[in-house]
N, C-alpha and C positions, 0 to 999 in steps of 0.2 A: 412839699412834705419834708419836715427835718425831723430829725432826732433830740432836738433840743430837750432840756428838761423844761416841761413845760410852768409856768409866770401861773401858779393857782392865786393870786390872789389880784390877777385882770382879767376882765372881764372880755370875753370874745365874741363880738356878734351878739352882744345881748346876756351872755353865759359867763361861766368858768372852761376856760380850754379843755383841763384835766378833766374837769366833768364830762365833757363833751367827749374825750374820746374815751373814757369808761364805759359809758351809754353806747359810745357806737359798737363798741365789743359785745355788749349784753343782747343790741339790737340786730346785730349781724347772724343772728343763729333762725334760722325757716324749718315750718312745716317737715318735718322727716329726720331733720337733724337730731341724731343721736349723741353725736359729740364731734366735735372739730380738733383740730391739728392747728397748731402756732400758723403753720404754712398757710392753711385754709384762712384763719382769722387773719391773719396779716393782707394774703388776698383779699378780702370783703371789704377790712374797713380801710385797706391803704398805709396803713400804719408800721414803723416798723419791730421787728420782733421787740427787740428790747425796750420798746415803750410799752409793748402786748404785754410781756412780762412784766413791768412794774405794777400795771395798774390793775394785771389779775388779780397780785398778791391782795394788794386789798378788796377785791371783787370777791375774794376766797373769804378772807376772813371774814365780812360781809354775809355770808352763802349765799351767792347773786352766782358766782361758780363752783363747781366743784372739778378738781384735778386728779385724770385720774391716773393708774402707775404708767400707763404709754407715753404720759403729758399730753392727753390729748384731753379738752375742757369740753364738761356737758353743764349745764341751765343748774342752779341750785336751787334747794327748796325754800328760799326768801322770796321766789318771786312766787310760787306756789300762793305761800302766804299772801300777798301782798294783794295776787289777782283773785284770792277768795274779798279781802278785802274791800276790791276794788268792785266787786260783781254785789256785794251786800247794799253797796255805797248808795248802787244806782237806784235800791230796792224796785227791781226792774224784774228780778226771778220769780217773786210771788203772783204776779201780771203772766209775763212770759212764758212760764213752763207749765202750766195747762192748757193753754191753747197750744204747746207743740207736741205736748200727750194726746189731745184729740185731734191733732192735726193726721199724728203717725197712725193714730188707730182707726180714722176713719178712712185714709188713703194707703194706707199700709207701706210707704214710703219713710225716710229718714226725715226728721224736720231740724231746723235749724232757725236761728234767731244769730244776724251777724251785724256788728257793728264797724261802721268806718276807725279807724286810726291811722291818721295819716295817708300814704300810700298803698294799707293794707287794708284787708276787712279780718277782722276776728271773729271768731267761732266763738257767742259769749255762751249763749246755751243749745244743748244738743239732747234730743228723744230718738235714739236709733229704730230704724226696723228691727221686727222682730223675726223677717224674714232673712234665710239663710245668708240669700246674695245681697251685697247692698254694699252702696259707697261707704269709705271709712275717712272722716273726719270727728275730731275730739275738743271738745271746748275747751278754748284757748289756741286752737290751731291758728297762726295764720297765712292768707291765702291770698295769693295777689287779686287785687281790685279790677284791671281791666279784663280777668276773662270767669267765668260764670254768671248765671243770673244774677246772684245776689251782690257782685261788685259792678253791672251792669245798676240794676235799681238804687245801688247806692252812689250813683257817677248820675245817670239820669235823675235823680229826685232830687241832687242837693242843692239846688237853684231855682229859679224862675221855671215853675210849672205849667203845661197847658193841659184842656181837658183832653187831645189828642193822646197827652203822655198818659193819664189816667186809664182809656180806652184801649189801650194798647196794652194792658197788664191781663195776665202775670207777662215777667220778661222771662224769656225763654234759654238757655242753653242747650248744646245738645253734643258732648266733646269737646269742649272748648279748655278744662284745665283736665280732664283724662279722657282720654279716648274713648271710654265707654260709660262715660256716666252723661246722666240728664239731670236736670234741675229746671226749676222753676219757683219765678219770688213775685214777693209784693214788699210794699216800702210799707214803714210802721210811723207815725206821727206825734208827738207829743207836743200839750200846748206849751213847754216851756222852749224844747230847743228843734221843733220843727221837724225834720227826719232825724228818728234815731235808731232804724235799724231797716234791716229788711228779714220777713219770714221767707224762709226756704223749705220745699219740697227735694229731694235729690235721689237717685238711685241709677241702676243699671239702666242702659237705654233700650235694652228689649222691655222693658216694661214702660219706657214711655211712648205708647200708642196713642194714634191722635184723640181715640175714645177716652184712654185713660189720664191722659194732657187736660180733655175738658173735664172730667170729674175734677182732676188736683188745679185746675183753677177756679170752679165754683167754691170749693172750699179755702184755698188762699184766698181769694179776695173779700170772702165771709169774714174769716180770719183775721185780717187786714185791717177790716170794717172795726170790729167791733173791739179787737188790740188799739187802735188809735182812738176808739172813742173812749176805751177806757180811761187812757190814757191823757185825756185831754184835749187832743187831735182828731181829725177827719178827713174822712176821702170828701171830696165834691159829688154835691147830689148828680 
């Protein structure tokens, strides 16, 4: 790691250096993060302050950041924009978000539609319960891929499948990224790019009973079924 000013016009690993650690400033903010401190961001992405600070200035003008009088930096609304953008693109919402309105009204659970990027999975669309108690995640959250169902189904589906892996759905969580929440998913199919997401059920784990486990899996895998054929995709007979 140096401080060098960083060579924008070589290319690094494929990339612009300068770019590269722009992005890892914008990419280093998780799930809860209200705003960061120099300190904080310096710790995530390795970088040192005064490279933090050159490349906010332009992350600001941008609105990719916003500074605020503490100097501590929160998310700006260009990426807002960008991720509405990016959710139109897939025209994936028209498909999606009625099967997780009757997903939540017929299970009375939270439903969820999450997509891989990268090492994470994203919360692209969300139908909350309407009940009091209930897990809180927001589209656009994102949430590490190795612990709930739905980074479970998207780690299991994205390769070489068997019908064992099929059989064995929904994939289950039960405290795995909070202590008291349950979940359960199915992977979603399309014939262009194979797995492109997984439906999730999730809420409090006093209400995941093994009775009410097999109700929110007859309905995920209905679900499942007929999201993927719409789609293009299918489960195995």
């Amino acid at each position: 790691m140096t401080d060098a000013k960083p060579n924008t016009t070589t290319a690094s690993a494929g990339g612009v250096e300068s770019v590269d650690r722009a992005l890892s400033i914008v990419g280093c903010f998780q799930a809860g993060d209200h705003a960061l401190s120099l300190t904080e961001i310096a710790a995530r992405t390795g970088l040192y302050k005064s490279t933090i600070l050159r490349l906010t200035v332009s992350l600001e003008k941008a609105g990719y950041l916003v500074r605020h009088q503490d100097k501590s930096y929160r998310l700006g609304p260009e990426l807002m924009r960008l991720g509405g953008l990016y959710q139109r693109s897939l025209r994936l919402e028209d498909h999606v978000r009625p099967v997780l309105r009757r997903l939540m009204r017929e299970s009375g659970e939270s439903a969820s539609f999450f997509r891989r990027e990268g090492a994470w999975r994203i919360c692209a669309f969300r139908e909350d319960s309407t009940q009091a108690i209930r897990d809180h995640v927001h589209e656009g959250d994102r949430l590490p891929l190795d612990r709930g169902a739905a980074g479970h189904v998207l780690t299991r589906f994205a390769g070489t499948v068997s019908a064992a892996d099929f059989a064995a759905l929904p994939l289950l969580s039960f405290g795995e990224r909070e202590s008291e929440t349950g979940a359960a998913a199915v992977p979603v199919f399309s014939q262009r790019e194979g797995l492109i997401g997984a439906l999730t059920l999730s809420g409090p784990l006093t209400r995941f009973t093994e009775e009410r486990v097999t109700v929110m899996a007859r309905l995920l895998l209905a679900a499942g079924h007929r999201l993927s054929e719409t789609l293009g995709g299918h489960y195995p007979n």
